[in-house]
C-alpha positions as CSV (number, residue, x, y, z in Angstrom):
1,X,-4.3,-18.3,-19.6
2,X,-4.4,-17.7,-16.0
3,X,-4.2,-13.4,-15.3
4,X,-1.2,-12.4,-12.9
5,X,-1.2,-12.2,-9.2
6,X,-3.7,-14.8,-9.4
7,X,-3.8,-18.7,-8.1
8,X,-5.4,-21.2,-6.4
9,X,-8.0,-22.2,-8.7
10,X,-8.8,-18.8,-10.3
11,X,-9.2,-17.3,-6.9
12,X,-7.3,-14.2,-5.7
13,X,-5.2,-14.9,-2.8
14,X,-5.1,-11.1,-1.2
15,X,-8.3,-9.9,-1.1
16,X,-8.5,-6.4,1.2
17,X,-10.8,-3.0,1.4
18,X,-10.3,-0.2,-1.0
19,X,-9.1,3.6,0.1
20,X,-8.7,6.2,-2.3
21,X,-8.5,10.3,-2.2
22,X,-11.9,11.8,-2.6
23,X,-11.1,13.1,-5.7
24,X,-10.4,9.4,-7.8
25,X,-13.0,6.4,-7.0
26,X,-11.8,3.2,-8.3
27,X,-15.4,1.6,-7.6
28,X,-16.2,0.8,-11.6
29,X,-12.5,1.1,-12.6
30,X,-11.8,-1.9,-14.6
31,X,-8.6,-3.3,-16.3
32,X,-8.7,-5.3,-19.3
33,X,-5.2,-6.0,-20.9
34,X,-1.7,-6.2,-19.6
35,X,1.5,-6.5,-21.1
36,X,3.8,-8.1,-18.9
37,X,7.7,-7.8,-18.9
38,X,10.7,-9.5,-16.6
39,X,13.4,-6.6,-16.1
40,X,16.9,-7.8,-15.6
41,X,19.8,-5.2,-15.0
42,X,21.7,-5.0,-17.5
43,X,25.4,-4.4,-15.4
44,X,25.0,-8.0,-13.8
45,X,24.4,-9.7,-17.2
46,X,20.7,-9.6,-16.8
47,X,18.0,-10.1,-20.0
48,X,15.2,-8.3,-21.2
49,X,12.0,-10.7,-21.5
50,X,8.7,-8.9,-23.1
51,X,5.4,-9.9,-23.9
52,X,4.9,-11.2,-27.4
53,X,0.7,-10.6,-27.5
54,X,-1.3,-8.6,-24.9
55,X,-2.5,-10.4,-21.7
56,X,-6.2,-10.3,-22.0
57,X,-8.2,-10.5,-18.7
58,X,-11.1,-12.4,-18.4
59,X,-14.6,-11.1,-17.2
60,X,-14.9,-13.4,-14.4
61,X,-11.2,-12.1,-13.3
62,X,-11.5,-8.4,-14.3
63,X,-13.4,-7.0,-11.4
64,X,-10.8,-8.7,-8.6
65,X,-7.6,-8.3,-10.9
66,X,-8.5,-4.6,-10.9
67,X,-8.6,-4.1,-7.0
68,X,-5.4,-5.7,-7.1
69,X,-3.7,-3.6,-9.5
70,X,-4.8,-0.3,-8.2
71,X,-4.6,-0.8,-4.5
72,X,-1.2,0.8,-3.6
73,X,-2.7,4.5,-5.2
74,X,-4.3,5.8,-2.6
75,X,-3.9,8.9,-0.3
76,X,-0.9,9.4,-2.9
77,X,0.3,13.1,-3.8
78,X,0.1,14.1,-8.0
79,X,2.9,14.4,-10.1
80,X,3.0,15.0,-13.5
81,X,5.2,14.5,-16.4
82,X,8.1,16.7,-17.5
83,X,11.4,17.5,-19.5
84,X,13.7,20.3,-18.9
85,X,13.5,21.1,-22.7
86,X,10.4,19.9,-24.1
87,X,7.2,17.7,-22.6
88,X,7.2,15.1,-26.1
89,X,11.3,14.4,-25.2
90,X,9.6,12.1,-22.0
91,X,10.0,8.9,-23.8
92,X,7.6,7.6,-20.8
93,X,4.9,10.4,-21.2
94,X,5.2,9.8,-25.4
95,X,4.7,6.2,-24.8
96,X,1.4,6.7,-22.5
97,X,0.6,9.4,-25.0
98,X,0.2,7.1,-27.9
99,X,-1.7,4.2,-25.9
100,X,-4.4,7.5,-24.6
101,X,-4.3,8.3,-28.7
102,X,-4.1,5.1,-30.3
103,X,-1.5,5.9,-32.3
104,X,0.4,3.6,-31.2
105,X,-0.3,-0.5,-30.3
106,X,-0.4,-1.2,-26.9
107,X,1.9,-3.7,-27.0
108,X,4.3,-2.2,-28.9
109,X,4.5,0.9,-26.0
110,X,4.2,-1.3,-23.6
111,X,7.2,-3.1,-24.4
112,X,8.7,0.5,-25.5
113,X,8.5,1.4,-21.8
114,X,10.0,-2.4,-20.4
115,X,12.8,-1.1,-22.8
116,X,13.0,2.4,-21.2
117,X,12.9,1.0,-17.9
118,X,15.8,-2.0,-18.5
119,X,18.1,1.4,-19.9
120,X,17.4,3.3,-16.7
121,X,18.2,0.2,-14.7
122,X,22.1,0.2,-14.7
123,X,22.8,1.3,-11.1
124,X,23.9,-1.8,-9.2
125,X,21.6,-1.8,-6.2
126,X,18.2,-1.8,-8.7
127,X,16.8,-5.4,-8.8
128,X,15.4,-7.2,-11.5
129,X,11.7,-7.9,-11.0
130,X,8.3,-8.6,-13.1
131,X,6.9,-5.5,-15.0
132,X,2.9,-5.4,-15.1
133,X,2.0,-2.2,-17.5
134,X,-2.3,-2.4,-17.8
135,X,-4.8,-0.5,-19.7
136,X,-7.7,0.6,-17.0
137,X,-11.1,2.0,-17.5
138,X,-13.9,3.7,-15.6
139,X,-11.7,5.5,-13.1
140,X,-13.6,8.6,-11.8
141,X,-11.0,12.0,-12.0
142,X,-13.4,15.0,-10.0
143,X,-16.6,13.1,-11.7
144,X,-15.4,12.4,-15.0
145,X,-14.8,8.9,-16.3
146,X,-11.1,8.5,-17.2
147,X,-8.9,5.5,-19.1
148,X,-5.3,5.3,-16.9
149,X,-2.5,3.4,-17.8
150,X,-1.2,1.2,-14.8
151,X,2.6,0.2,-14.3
152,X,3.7,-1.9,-11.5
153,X,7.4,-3.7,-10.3
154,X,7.5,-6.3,-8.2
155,X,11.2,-7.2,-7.3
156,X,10.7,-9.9,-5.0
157,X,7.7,-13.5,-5.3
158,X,6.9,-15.0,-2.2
159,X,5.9,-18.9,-2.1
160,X,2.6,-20.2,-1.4
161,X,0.2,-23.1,-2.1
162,X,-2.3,-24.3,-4.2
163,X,-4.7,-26.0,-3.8
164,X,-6.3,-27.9,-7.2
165,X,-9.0,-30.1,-8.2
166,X,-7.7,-32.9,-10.6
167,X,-10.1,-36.0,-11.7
168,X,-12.5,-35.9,-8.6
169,X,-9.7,-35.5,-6.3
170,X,-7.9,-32.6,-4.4
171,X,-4.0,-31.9,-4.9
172,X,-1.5,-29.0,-3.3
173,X,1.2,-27.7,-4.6
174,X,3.9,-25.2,-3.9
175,X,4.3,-22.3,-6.4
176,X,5.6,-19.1,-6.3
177,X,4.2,-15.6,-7.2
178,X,3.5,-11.9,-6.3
179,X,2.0,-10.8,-3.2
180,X,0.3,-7.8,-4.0
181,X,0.8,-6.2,-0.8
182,X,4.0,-6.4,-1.5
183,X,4.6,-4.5,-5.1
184,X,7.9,-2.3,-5.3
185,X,7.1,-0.2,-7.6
186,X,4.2,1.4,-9.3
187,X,2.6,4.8,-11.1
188,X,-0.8,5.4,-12.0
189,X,-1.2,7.7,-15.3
190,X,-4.5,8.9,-15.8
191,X,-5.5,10.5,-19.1
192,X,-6.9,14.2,-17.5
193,X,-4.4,17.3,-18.0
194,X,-2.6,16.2,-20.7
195,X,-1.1,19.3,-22.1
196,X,0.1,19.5,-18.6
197,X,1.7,16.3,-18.6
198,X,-1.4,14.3,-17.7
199,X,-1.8,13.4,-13.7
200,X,0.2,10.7,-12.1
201,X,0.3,8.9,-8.9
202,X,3.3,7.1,-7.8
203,X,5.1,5.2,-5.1
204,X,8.4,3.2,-4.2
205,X,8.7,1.3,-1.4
206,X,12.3,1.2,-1.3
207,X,12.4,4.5,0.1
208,X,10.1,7.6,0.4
209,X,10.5,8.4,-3.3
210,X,13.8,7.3,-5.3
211,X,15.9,9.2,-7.5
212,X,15.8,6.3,-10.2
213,X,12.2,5.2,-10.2
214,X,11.0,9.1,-9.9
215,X,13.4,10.9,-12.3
216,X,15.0,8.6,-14.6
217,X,12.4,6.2,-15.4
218,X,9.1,8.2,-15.3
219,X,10.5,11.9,-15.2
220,X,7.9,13.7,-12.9
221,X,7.6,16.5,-10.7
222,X,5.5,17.4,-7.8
223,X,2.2,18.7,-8.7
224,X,2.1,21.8,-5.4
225,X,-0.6,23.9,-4.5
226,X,-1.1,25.4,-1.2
227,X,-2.8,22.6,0.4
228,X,0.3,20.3,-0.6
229,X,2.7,23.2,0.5
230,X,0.7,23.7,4.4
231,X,0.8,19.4,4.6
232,X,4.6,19.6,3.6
233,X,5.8,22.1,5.8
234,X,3.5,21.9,8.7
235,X,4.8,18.3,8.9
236,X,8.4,19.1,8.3
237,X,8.0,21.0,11.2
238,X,6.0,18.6,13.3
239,X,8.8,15.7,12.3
240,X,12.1,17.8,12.7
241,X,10.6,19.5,16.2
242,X,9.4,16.2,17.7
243,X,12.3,13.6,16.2
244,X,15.2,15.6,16.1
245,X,14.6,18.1,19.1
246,X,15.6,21.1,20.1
247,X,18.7,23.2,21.6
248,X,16.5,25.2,24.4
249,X,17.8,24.5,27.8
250,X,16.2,21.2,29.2
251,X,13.9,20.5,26.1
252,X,14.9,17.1,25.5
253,X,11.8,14.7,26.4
254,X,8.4,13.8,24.3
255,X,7.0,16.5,26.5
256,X,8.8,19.6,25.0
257,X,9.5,18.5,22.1
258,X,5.3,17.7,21.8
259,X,5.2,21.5,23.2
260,X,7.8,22.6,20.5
261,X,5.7,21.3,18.0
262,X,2.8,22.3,19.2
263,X,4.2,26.1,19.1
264,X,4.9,25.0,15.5
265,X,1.4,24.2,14.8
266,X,0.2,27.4,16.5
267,X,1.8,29.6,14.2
268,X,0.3,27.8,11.1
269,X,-3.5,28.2,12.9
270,X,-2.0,32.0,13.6
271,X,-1.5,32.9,9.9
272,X,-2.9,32.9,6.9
273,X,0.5,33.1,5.1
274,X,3.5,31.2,5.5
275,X,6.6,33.2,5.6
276,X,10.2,31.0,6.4
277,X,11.5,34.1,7.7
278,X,8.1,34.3,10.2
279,X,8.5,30.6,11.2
280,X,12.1,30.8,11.8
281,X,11.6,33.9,14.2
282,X,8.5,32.9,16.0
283,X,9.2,28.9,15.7
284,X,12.8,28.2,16.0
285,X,13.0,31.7,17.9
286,X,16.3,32.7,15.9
287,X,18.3,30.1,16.8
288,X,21.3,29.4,14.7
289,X,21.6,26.4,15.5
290,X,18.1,25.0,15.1
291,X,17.1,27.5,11.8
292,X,20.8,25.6,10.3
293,X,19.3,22.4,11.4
294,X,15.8,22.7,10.3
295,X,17.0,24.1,6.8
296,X,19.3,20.7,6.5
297,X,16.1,19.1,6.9
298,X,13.8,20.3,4.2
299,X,17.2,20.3,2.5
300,X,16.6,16.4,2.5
301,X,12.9,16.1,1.9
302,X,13.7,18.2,-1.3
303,X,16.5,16.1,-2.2
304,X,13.9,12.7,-2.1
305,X,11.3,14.4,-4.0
306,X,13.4,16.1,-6.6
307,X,12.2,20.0,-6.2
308,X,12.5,22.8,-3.8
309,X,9.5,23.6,-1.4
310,X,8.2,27.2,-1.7
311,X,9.1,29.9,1.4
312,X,6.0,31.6,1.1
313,X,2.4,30.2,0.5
314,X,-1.6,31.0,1.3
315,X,-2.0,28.4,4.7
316,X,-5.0,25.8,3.8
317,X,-6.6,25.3,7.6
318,X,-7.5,21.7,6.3
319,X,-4.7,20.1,5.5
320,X,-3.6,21.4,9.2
321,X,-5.9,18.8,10.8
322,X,-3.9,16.0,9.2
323,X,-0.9,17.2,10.5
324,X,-2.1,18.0,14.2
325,X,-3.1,14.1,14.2
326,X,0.9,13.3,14.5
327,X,1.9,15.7,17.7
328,X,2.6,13.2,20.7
329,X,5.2,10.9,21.7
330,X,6.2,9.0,24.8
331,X,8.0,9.4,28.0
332,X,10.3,6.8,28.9
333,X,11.5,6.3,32.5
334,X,14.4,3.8,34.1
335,X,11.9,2.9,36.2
336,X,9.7,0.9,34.0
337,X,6.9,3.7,33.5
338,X,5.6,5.6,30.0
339,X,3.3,8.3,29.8
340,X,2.1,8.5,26.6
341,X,1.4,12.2,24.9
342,X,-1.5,12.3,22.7
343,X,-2.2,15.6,20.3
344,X,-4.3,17.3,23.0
345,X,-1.7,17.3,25.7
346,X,-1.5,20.5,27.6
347,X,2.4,22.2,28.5
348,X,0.4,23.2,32.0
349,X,-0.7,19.6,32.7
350,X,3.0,18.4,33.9
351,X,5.1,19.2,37.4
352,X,8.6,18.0,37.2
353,X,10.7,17.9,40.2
354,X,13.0,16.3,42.7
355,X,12.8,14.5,45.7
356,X,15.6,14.9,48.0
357,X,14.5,12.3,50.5
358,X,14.1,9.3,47.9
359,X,16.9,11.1,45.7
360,X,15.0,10.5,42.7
361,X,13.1,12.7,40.0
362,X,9.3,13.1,39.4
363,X,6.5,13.9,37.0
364,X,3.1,15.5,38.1
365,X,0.4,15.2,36.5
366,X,-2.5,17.4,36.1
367,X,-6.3,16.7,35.0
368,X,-9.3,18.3,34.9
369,X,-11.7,15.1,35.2
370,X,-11.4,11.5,34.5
């Protein structure tokens, strides 16, 4: 039996590099059964199709398949699992439960979640799409080796060729299958904090984090300390400050809005706490309009993730490097000219003015060397 995402003679069609957060290395991770599922929706009429044994991987696949299945966890945030009453009322954290335990077969929670996931799919704009739920080893969690439990959607199967060798002679065909660049949907549970709702990494690629995939299917919440909180808000700030500007009198190109952020990023390297009530004096300067603005903002980015983003927190000076990285932007001109600002650029190192004989506008620039 050929393993998923694979064709053209056993050979994987998408090979690519490997990045991960420091803290997991997927290096020796290895997955070595799959229960595989087709999720309809069940308002358009759409079936429910479930594995009837366990997909086993073979060794000269497993190391390949692997890659495959764990590439789209990487520089992703934690999450864990969680119920407003009681953790063991997550039917998706009770099914990953028994599979860590083995008190349960794999196949029979595997299909338990394709089930879960076909109720929770009822809202007319989910698609149907091929479920891949895996059992991984050897993932490294901080140094320890730890099992996971890998669950992937992919809505959407792309054609492709393939290229076969049939009594002594080459053939091509057109099949179709999933890229798996191109994946929807997927968590990563690893078996590490378990009272706590073990550790989960997730993504959806139909926007930043839905409502259905996040809530309703896998019930999670942010896992926030104050390195997540200073990345959050420093970038909030960075984002609302360079893309949705600012009401001070004539900042309305890259260059003050890249000075307004900077300002931003000043007061996080200024303080070793965050205070709102700080940032909105010394940041937005007291501003009705832009402290309204900027709290419809975060209003938002809470909204998408599902939880409210602490007003006060110890600043973690590392995670402030990441941010910095994204101060810049580009100034446009009519006259087929852009200066482009990079995270370095200095409010002192531009003269705009007027010139009344040409009757046009300029921009001076200023440099130390080249």
């Amino acid at each position: 039996e050929r393993s998923p995402f694979f064709s053209r003679g056993g050979q994987a069609c998408y090979p690519y590099s490997l990045r991960v957060p420091r803290s997991i290395r997927f290096n020796k991770a290895r997955a070595y059964e799959v229960v595989l599922a087709r999720v309809g929706n069940p308002l358009h009429e759409e079936p429910l199709e479930t594995s009837r044994e366990v997909c086993r991987i073979q060794d000269a696949d497993r190391e390949l398949f692997s890659s495959l299945l764990l590439k789209p966890f990487r520089s992703l945030a934690s999450y864990c699992f969680d119920h407003h009453s009681s953790l063991d009322k997550n039917e998706t954290f009770c099914c990953a439960q028994a599979i860590f335990s083995g008190r349960g077969s794999f196949l029979e929670k595997g299909c338990d979640i394709a089930k879960r996931l076909y109720a929770k799919s009822k809202h007319p704009n989910i698609k149907s799409g091929d479920l891949c739920i895996a059992r991984v080893n050897h993932i490294m969690v901080e140094g320890e080796d730890t099992e996971a439990l890998c669950i992937l959607k992919a809505e959407t199967v792309e054609p492709f060729l393939s290229i076969s060798s049939e009594q002594g002679d080459l053939r091509i065909a057109t099949e179709h299958g999933i890229n798996p660049e191109k994946v929807d949907k997927g968590c990563l549970i690893l078996n590490t904090r378990e009272d706590n709702g073990y550790r989960v990494l997730t993504f959806d690629r139909a926007g930043a984090h839905s409502r259905f995939w996040l809530r309703e299917f896998l019930g999670v919440r942010l896992i926030t300390d104050d390195s997540l909180l200073t990345n959050q808000v420093a970038g909030l700030a960075v984002s609302f400050l360079q893309e949705e500007g600012v009401d001070q009198p004539g900042e309305s190109d890259a260059a003050d809005k890249t000075v307004a952020a900077k300002r931003a990023m000043n007061f996080f390297d200024n303080h070793d706490h965050f205070s709102m009530q700080e940032f909105e004096e010394e940041v937005l300067r007291r501003d009705p309009g832009l402290v309204a603005r900027f709290k419809e903002h975060k209003a938002r980015f809470e909204e998408a993730h599902g939880q409210p983003i602490a007003d006060d927190f110890a600043i973690t000076t590392s995670e402030l490097n990441k941010v910095k990285r994204r101060l810049g932007g580009v100034m446009k001109f009519d006259t087929g000219v852009e200066v482009r600002l990079l995270p370095e650029f200095q409010e002192n190192a531009l003269e705009r003015g007027f010139d009344e004989q040409r009757g046009m506008g300029f921009v001076k620039i200023f440099f130390n060397s080249k």
